[in-house]
C-alpha positions as CSV (number, residue, x, y, z in Angstrom):
1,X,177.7,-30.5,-69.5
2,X,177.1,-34.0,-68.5
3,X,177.2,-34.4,-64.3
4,X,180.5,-36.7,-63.4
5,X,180.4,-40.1,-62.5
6,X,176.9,-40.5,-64.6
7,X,174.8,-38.9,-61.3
8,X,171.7,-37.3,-62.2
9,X,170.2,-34.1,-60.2
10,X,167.0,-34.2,-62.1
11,X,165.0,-35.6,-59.8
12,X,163.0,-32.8,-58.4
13,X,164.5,-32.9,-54.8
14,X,167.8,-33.6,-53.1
15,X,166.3,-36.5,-51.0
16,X,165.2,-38.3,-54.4
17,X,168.4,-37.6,-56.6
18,X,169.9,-39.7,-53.5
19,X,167.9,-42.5,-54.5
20,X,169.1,-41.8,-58.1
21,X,172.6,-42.9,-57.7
22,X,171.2,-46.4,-58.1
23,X,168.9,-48.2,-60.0
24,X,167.0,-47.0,-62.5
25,X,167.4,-47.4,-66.2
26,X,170.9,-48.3,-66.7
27,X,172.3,-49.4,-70.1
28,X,174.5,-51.5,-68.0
29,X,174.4,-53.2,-65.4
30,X,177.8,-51.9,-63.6
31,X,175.9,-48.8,-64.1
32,X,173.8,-49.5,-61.7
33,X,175.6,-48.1,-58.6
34,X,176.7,-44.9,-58.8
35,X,178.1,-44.2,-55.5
36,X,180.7,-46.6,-55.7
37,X,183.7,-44.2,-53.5
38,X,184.4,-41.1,-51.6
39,X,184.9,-38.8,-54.8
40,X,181.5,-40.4,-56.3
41,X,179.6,-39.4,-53.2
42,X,181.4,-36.1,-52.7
43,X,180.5,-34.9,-56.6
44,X,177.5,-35.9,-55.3
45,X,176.8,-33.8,-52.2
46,X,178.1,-30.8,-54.1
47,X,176.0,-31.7,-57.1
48,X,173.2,-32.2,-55.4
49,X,173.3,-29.0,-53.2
50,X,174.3,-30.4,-49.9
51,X,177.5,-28.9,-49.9
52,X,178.2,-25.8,-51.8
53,X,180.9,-25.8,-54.3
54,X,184.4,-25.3,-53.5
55,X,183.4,-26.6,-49.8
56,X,186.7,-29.3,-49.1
57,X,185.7,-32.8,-47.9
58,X,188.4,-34.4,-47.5
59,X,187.1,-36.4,-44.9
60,X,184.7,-38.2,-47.2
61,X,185.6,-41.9,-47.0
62,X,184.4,-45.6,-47.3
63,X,182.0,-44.9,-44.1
64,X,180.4,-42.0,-45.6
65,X,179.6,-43.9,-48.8
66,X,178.4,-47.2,-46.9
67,X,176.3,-44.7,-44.6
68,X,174.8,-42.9,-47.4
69,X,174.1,-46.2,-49.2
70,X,172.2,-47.1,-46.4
71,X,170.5,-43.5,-46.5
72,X,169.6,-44.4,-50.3
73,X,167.8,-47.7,-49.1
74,X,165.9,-46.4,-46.0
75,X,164.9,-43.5,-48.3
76,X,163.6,-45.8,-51.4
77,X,161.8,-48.1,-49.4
78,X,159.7,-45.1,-47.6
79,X,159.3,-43.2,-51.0
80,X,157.7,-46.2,-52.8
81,X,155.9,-47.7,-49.8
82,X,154.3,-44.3,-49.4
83,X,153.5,-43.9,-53.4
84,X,151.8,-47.8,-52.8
85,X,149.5,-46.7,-49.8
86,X,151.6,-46.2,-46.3
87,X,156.0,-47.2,-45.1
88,X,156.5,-49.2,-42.1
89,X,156.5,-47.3,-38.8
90,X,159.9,-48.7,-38.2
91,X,161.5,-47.2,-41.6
92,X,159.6,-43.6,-40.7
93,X,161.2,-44.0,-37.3
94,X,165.1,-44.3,-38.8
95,X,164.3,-41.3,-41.0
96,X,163.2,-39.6,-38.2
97,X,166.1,-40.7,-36.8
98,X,168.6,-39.9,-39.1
99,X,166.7,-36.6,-39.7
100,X,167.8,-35.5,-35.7
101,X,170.7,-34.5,-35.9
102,X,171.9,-30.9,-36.8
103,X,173.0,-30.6,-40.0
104,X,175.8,-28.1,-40.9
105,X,174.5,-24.3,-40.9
106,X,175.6,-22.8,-44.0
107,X,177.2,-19.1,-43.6
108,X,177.7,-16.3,-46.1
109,X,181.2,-15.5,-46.7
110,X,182.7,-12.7,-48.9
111,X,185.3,-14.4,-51.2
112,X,188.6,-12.9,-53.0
113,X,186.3,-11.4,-55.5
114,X,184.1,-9.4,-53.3
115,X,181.1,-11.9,-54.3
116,X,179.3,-13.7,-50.9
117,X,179.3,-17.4,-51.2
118,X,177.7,-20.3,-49.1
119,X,180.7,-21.9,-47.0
120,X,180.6,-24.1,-43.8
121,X,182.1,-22.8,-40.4
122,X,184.0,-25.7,-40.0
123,X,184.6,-29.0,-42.0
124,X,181.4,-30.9,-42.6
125,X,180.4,-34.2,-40.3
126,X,178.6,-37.7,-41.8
127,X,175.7,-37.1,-39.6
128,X,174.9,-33.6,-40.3
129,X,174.8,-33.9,-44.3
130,X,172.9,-37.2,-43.5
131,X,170.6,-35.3,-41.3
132,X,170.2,-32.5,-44.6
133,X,168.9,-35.3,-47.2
134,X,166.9,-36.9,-44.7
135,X,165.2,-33.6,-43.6
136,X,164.7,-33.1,-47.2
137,X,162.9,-36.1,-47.2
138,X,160.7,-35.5,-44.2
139,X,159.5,-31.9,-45.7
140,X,158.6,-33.6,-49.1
141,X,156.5,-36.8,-47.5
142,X,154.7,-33.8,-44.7
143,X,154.2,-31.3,-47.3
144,X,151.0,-32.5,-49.0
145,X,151.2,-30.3,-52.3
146,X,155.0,-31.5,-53.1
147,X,153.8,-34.8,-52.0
148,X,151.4,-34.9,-54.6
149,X,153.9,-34.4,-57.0
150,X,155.6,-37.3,-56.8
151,X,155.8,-40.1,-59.6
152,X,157.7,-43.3,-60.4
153,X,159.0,-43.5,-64.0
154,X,157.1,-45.5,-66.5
155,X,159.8,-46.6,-67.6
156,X,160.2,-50.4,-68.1
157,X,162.6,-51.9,-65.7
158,X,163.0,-48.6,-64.0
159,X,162.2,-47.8,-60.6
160,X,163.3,-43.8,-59.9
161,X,160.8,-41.8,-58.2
162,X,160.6,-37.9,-59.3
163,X,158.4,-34.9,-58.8
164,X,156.1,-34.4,-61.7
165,X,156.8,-30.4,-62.3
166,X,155.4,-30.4,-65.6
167,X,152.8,-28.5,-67.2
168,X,149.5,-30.3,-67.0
169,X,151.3,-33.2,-64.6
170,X,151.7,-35.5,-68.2
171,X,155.3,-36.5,-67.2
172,X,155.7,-39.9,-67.4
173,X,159.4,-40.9,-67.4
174,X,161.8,-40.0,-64.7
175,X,164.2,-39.2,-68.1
176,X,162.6,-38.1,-71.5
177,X,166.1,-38.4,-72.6
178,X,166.6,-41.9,-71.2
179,X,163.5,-43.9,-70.5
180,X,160.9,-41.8,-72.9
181,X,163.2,-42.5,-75.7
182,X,163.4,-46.3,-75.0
183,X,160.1,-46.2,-75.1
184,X,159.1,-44.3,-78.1
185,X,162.2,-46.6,-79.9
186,X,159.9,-49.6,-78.9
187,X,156.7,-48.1,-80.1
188,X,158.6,-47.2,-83.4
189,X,159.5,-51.0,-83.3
190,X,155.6,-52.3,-82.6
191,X,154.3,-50.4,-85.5
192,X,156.8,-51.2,-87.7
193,X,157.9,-54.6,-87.2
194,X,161.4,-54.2,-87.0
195,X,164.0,-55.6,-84.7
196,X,166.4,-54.0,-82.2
197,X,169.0,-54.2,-84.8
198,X,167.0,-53.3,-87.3
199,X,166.1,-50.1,-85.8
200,X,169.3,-49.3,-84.8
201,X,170.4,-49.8,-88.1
């Protein structure tokens, strides 16, 4: 079953399916952003593993989504600086930064059922499930064998960083679905000539 909203959780890591909800390749443009409201980011944090399911958040709101954006763009800029050579000592300090404070301890709780499930004590806070991705983030850049794991998509026009989990480390697109077949549709179209339409056709 496809994810709602068009968010993807294939990423490898919570930190870098954050970084997913924008960019990448797109088929259109106003695809682009995916976090574009409160129920956007809270199918995300559930999706993603932040917040386990049936958790409420009703306090999820225009804040969370511009602070999570913001998140998103701290956490893209470190990724690819660090996949280019080293980030900026001032972006490492803000993830360290939004990395501090404590973020929501998850407790077992028996359910009607009899089954345990993950719940929160209390309602979940902005800074705590900040504080989870960005955590996630600083075990992924300080562990060095996850670290060597991670790849940008070959994908033309695409930017999405993912860990490379594959056998033999061969992956090349962050989506085989998406970006490989784009590319093996303009490989097809190389060897044979043929136009977009004519492909398609």
């Amino acid at each position: 079953m496809a994810a709602p909203y068009d968010l993807r959780f294939d990423c490898g890591r919570i930190c870098l399916d954050l970084v997913a909800t924008t960019g990448g390749a797109a088929e259109r443009p106003a695809a682009l952003e995916r976090l574009t409201g409160p129920d956007q980011l809270a199918a995300w944090l559930t999706g993603a593993g932040v917040v386990p399911y049936g958790v409420p958040l009703d306090a999820v709101d225009a804040l969370w989504v511009t602070r999570f954006r913001a998140l998103r763009a701290l956490l893209g800029r470190v990724l690819h600086a660090e996949l280019r050579g080293r980030a900026a000592d001032a972006d490492l300090a803000r993830l360290n930064a939004a990395a501090a404070a404590p973020p929501p301890a998850v407790h077992a709780v028996r359910g009607p059922d009899g089954a345990l499930a993950g719940n929160f004590p209390g309602p979940p806070d902005c800074a705590g499930l900040l504080a989870a991705v960005a955590r996630d983030a600083v075990a992924l850049l300080t562990d060095p064998a996850a670290r060597g794991l991670l790849r940008q998509c070959a994908g033309e026009g695409c930017s999405l960083v993912y860990l490379d989990t594959s056998r033999g480390r061969r992956r090349r697109w962050c989506s085989s679905e998406v970006c490989g077949n784009r590319e093996r549709v303009a490989r097809h179209r190389r060897r044979t000539g043929k136009s977009p339409d004519q492909v398609r056709a």
